[in-house]
C-alpha positions as CSV (number, residue, x, y, z in Angstrom):
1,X,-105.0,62.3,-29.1
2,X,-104.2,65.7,-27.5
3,X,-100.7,66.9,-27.3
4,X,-100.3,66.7,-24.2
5,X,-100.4,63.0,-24.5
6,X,-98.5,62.5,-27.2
7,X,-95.8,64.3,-25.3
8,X,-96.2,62.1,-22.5
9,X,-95.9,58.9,-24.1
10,X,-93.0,60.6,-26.3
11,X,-91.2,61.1,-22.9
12,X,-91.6,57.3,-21.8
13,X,-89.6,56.0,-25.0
14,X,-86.1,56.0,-24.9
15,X,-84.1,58.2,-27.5
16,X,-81.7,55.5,-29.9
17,X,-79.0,57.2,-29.0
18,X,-79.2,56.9,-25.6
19,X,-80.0,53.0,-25.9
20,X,-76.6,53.0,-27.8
21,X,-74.9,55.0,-25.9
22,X,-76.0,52.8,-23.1
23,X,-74.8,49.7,-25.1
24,X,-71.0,51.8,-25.4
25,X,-71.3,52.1,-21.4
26,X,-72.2,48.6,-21.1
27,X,-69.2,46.7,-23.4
28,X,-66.9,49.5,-22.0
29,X,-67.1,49.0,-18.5
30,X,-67.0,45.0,-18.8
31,X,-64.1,45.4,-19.8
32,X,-62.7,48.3,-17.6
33,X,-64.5,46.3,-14.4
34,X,-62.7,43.1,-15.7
35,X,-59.3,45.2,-14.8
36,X,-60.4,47.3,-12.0
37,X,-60.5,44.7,-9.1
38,X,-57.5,43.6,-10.0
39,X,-55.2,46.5,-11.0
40,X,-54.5,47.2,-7.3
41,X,-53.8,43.9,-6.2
42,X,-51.3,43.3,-9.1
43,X,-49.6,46.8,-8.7
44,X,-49.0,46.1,-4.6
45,X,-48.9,42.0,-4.7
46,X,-47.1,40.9,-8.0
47,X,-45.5,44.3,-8.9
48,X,-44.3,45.1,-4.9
49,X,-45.5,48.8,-4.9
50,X,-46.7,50.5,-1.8
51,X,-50.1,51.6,-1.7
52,X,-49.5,55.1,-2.1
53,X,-48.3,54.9,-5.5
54,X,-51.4,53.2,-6.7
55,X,-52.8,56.3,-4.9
56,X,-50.9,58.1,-6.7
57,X,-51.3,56.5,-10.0
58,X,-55.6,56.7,-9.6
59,X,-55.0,60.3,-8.4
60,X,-52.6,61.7,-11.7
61,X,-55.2,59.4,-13.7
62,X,-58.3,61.6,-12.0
63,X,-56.6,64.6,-12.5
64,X,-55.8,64.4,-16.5
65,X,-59.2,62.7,-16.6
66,X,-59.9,66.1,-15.2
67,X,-57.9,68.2,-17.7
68,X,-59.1,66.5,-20.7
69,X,-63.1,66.7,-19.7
70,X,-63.1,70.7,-19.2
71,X,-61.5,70.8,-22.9
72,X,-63.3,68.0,-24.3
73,X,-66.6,69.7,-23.4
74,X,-65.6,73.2,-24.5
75,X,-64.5,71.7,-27.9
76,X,-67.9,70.2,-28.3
77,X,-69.7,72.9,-27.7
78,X,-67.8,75.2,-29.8
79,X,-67.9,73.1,-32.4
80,X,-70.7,71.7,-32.4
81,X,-70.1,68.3,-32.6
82,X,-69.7,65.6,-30.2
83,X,-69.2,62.2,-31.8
84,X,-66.1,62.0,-32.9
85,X,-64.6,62.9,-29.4
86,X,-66.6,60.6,-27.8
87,X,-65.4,58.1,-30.3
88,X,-61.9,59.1,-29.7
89,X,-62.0,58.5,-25.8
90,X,-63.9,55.3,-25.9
91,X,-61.7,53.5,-28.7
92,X,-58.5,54.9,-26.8
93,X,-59.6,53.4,-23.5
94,X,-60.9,50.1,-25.0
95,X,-57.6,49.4,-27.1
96,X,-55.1,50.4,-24.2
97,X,-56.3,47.8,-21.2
98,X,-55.6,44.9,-23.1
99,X,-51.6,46.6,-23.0
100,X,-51.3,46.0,-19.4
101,X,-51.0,41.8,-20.2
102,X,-47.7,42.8,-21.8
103,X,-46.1,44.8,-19.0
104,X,-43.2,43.9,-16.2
105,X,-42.5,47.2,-14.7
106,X,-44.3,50.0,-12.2
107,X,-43.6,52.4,-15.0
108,X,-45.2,50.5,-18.0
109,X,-48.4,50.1,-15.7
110,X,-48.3,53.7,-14.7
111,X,-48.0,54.9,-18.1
112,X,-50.9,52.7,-19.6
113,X,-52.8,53.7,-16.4
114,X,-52.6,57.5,-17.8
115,X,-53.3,57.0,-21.6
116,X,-56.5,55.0,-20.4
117,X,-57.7,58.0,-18.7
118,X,-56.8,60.1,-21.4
119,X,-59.9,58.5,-23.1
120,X,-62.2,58.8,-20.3
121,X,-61.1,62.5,-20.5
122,X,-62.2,63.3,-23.9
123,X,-65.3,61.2,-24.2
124,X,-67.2,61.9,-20.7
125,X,-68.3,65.5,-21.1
126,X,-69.1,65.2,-24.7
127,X,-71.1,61.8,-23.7
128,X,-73.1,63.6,-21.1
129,X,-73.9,67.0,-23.2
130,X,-75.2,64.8,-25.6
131,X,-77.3,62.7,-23.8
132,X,-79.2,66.1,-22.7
133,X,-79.3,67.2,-25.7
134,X,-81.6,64.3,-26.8
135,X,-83.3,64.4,-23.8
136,X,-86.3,66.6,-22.1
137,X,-86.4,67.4,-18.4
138,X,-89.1,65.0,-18.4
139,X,-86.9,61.9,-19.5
140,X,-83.7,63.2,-18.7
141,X,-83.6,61.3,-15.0
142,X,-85.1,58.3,-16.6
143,X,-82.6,58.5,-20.1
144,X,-79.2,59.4,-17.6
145,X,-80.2,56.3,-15.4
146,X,-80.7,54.3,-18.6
147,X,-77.1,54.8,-19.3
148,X,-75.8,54.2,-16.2
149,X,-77.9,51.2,-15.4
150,X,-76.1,49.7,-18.2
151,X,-72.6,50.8,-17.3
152,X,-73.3,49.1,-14.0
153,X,-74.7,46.0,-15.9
154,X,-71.5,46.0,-17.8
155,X,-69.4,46.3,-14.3
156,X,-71.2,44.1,-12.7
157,X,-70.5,41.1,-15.7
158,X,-66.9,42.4,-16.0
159,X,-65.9,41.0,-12.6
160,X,-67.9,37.8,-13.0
161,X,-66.1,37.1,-16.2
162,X,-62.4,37.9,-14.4
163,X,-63.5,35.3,-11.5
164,X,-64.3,32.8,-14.2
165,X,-61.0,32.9,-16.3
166,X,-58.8,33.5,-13.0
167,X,-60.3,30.0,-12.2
168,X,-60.1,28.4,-15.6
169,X,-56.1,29.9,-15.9
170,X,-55.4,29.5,-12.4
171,X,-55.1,33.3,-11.1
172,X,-53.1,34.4,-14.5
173,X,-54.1,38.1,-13.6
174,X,-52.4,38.8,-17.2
175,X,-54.7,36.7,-19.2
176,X,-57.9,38.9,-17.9
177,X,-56.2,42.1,-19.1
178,X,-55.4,40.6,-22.1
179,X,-59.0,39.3,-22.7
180,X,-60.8,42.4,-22.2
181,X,-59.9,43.3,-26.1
182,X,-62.9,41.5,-26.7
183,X,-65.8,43.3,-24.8
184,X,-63.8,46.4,-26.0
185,X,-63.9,45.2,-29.6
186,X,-67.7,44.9,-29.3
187,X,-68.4,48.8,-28.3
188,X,-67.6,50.1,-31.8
189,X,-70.4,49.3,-33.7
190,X,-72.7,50.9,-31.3
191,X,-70.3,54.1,-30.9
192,X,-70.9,54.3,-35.2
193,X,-74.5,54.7,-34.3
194,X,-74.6,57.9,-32.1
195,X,-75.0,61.3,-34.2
196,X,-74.9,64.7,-32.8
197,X,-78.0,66.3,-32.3
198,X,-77.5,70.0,-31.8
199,X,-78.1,72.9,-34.2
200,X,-75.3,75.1,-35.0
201,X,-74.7,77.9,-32.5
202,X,-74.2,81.4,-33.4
203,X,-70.4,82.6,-32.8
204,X,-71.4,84.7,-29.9
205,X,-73.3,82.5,-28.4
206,X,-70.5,80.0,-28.3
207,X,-69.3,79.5,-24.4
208,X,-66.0,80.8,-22.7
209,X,-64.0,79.0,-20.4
210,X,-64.2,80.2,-16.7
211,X,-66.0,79.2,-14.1
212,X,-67.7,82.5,-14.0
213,X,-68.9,82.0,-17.3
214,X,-71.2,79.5,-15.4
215,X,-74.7,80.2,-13.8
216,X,-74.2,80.8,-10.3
217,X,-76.6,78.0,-8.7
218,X,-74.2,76.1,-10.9
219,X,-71.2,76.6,-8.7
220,X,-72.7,76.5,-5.8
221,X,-74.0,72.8,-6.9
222,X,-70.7,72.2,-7.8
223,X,-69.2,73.2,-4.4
224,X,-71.5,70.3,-2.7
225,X,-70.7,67.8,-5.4
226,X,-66.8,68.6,-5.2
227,X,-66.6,67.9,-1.7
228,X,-68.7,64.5,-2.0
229,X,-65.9,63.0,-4.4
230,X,-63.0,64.4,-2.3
231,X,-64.5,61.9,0.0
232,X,-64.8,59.5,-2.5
233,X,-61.6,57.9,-3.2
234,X,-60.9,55.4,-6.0
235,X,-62.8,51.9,-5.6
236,X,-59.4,50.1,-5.6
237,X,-59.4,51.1,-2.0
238,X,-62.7,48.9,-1.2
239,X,-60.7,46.4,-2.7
240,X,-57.5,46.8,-0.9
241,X,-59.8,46.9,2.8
242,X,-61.4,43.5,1.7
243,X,-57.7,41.6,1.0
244,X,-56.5,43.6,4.0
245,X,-58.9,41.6,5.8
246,X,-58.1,38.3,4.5
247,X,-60.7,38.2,1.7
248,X,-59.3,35.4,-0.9
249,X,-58.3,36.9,-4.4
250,X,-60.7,35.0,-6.2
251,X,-63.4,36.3,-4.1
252,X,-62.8,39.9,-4.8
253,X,-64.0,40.7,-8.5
254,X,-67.4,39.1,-6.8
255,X,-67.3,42.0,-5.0
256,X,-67.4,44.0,-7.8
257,X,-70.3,42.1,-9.3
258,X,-72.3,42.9,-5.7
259,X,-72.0,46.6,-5.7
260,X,-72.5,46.9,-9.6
261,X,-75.4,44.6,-9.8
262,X,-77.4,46.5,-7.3
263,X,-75.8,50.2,-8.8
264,X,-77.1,48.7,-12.0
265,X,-80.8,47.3,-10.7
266,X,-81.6,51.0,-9.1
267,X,-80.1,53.3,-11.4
268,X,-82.6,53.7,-13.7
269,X,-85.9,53.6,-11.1
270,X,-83.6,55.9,-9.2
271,X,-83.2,58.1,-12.2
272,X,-87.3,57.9,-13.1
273,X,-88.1,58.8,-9.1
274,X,-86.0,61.7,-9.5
275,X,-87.6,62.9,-12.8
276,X,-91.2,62.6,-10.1
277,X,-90.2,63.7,-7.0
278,X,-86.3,66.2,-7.8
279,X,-83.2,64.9,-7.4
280,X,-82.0,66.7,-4.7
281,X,-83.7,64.6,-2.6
282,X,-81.8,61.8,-3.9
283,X,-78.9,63.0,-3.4
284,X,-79.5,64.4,-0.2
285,X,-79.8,60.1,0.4
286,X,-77.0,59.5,-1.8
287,X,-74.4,61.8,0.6
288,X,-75.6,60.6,4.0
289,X,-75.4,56.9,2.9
290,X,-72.0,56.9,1.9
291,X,-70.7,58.8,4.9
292,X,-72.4,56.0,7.0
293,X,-71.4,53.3,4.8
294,X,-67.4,54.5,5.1
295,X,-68.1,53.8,8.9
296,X,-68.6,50.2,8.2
297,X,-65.8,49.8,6.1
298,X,-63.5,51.7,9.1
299,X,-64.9,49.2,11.8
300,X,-65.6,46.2,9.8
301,X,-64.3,42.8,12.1
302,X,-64.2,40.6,9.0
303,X,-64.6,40.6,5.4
304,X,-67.7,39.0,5.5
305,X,-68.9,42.3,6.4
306,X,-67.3,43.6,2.8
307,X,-70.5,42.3,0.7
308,X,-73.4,44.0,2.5
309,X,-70.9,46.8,2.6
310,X,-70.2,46.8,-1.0
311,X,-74.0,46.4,-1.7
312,X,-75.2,49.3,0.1
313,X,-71.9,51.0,-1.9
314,X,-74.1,50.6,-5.6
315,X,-76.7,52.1,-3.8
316,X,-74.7,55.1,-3.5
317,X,-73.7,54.9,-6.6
318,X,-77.2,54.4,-8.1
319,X,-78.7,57.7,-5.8
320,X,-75.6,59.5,-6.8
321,X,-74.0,59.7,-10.7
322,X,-77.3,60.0,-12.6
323,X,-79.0,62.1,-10.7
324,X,-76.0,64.8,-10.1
325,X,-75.2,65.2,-13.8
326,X,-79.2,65.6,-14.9
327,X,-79.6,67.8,-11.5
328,X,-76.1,70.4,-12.9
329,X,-77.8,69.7,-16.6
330,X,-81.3,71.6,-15.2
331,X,-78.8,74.5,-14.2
332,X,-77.1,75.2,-17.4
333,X,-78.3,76.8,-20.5
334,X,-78.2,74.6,-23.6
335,X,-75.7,76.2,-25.4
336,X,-72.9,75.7,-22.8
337,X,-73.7,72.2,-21.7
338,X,-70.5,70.6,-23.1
339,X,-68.6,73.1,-21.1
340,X,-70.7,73.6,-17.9
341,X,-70.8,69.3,-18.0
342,X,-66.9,69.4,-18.4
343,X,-66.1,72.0,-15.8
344,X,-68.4,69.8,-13.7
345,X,-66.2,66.3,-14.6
346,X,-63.2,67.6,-14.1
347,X,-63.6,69.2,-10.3
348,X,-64.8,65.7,-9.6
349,X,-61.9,64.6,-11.2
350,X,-59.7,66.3,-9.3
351,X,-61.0,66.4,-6.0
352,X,-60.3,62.1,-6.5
353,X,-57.2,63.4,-7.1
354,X,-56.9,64.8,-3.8
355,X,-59.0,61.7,-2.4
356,X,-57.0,58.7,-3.8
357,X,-53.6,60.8,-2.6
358,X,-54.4,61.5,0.4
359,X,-55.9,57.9,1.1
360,X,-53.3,56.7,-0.2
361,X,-50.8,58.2,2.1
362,X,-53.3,57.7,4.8
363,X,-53.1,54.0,4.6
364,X,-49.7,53.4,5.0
365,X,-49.1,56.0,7.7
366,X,-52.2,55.4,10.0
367,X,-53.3,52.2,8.6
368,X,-56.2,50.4,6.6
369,X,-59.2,51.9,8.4
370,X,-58.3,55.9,9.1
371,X,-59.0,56.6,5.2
372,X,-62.4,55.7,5.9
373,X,-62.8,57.6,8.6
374,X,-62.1,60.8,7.2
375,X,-63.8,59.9,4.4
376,X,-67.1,59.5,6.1
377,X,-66.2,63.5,7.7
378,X,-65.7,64.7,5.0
379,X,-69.0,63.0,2.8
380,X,-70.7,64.7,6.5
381,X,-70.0,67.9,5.2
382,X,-71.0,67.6,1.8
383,X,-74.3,66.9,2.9
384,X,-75.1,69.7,5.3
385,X,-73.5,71.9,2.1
386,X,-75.8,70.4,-0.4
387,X,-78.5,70.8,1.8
388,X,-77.5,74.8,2.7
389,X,-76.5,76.1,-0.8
390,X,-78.8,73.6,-3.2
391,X,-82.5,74.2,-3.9
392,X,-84.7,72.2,-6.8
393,X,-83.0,72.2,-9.8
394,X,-85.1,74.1,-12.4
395,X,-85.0,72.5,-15.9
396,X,-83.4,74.7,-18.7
């Protein structure tokens, strides 16, 4: 057997760390998708808070998130491990949504709101950077579209599970929170089974902070992709749009279970057709989909109209998160992948920042559909700037 073809059929096989660290994604998000239809509805329905301060709460979550994955990256990379920090962010998350059963006040849920995304901070970039490390430019679409197939998988069960004991308790929002200890319980044995995979790096090859550390096809990738999530505000909004018009609150975790059980059918072929045929492409699909599909949620009559809406939405989401992070991966050189990958996470973390503020304040000034509007502009521009400053990612 030549090489050539062992290489080949080497490239098909998944990597056992990404299968685990698919597994992670998968037990993780059940439980944070078991939470996330509902957080919004029990900050502005049981709690009584405007919707601008669960805007505000997603968009000071985005932003630490933010923070925490330009630092989390950089630390992995100079030190040359990743586990451990990915461990960190992962246990912290999956141990501090079960806490928001136990809280009363606006403040408690704030507060537990942050410390979550304090763990998404540290264990994103790390994730990500080690995933390519593992991975060739061969497999890397198919490997990154693994992972998030199964976080998908994992959001789309989350949500069936929260419909099924909000039936069996009698919509006792608290007893989902307080139940998600158990998917989050089930992660950790998987998360003992990733190992770094990255030789030491000589000290001055180790990466700087800076932006113009970065290669510059980098940034000018990142300039497209920052403007895409300024348009895409947190999910809680979908959410908000359905119950704003009239959908029951039993109904609206199955919502959930749409969009992520189509995000989590297609993001693995999407991932593979982007290893053939450049991921540009798909994106290029990605951008103009969601600025139509914001349309639909602006001029939707009914929520009947929310489930095709929210299925075309995990097509978005299948196009999109995969193929951006292994398209900014072919752009970076290996030894500052951790850092490139963080810088990366955190201007998408703060341009939802900007995103869930502003649609936040959007909402209660000009109403439930306006957000969307702009959002659908502004996902507009993002295109036609992927489409001037991008060109086929060439694999480092």
């Amino acid at each position: 057997m030549s090489g050539s073809s062992q290489s080949s059929e080497a490239d098909q096989i998944l990597h056992p760390i990404v299968k685990a660290a698919g597994l992670v994604s998968f037990f993780t998000d059940f439980s944070t998708q078991m939470v996330g239809p509902l957080l919004p509805l029990f900050l502005t329905s049981v709690l009584g808070a405007p919707v601008w301060v669960y805007g505000l709460m997603e968009g000071v979550g985005a932003g630490i998130a933010g923070v925490l994955k330009v630092f989390a990256g950089w630390l992995s990379d100079r030190l040359g491990h990743r586990k451990w920090l990915i461990f960190f962010g992962y246990t912290l998350s999956n141990l501090t949504k079960p806490a928001f059963a136990f809280t009363g006040a606006l403040g408690s849920v704030f507060a537990l709101r942050q410390v979550e995304r304090v763990g998404k901070g540290f264990r994103t970039s790390p994730r990500d950077a080690l995933l390519a490390d593992v991975t060739t430019p061969a497999n890397r679409g198919r490997s990154f579209g693994f992972r998030r197939a199964m976080d998908e998988l994992g959001a789309a069960v989350g949500p069936l599970a929260a419909t099924a004991v909000l039936w069996w308790s009698h919509d006792r929002i608290r007893m989902v929170f307080a139940l998600t200890l158990i998917p989050g319980l089930a992660a950790v044995p998987f998360l003992l089974r990733l190992r770094d995979n990255r030789p030491r790096i000589a000290a001055e090859e180790r990466p700087r902070l800076g932006l113009r550390n970065l290669p510059r096809p980098f940034r000018q990738f990142m300039l497209a992709a920052g403007l895409l999530a300024l348009a895409t505000f947190s999910q809680g909004f979908l959410v908000l749009r359905a119950r704003a018009l009239g959908m029951p609150i039993l109904l609206i975790p199955l919502t959930y279970f749409v969009m992520n059980g189509v995000a989590s059918a297609l993001s693995m072929p999407s991932g593979r057709l982007g290893d053939h045929i450049g991921h540009r492409s798909l994106l290029l699909g990605g951008f103009a989909l969601l600025a139509l599909i914001y349309v639909g949620f602006a001029v939707a009559p009914t929520s009947v109209w929310i489930w095709p809406l929210m299925a075309l939405y995990g097509i978005v989401i299948a196009l999109v998160d995969g193929n951006q992070k292994v398209y900014a991966t072919g752009l970076l050189p290996a030894t500052a992948r951790g850092t490139g990958l963080g810088t990366f996470n955190a201007l998408l973390g703060f341009a939802e920042l900007m995103a869930s503020l502003g649609g936040g304040v959007l909402w209660e000034v000009m109403g439930s559909q306006f957000p969307f509007f702009i959002g659908s502009m502004v996902a507009a521009i993002a295109f036609v700037a992927l489409w001037l400053v991008t060109g086929p990612s060439i694999p480092v």
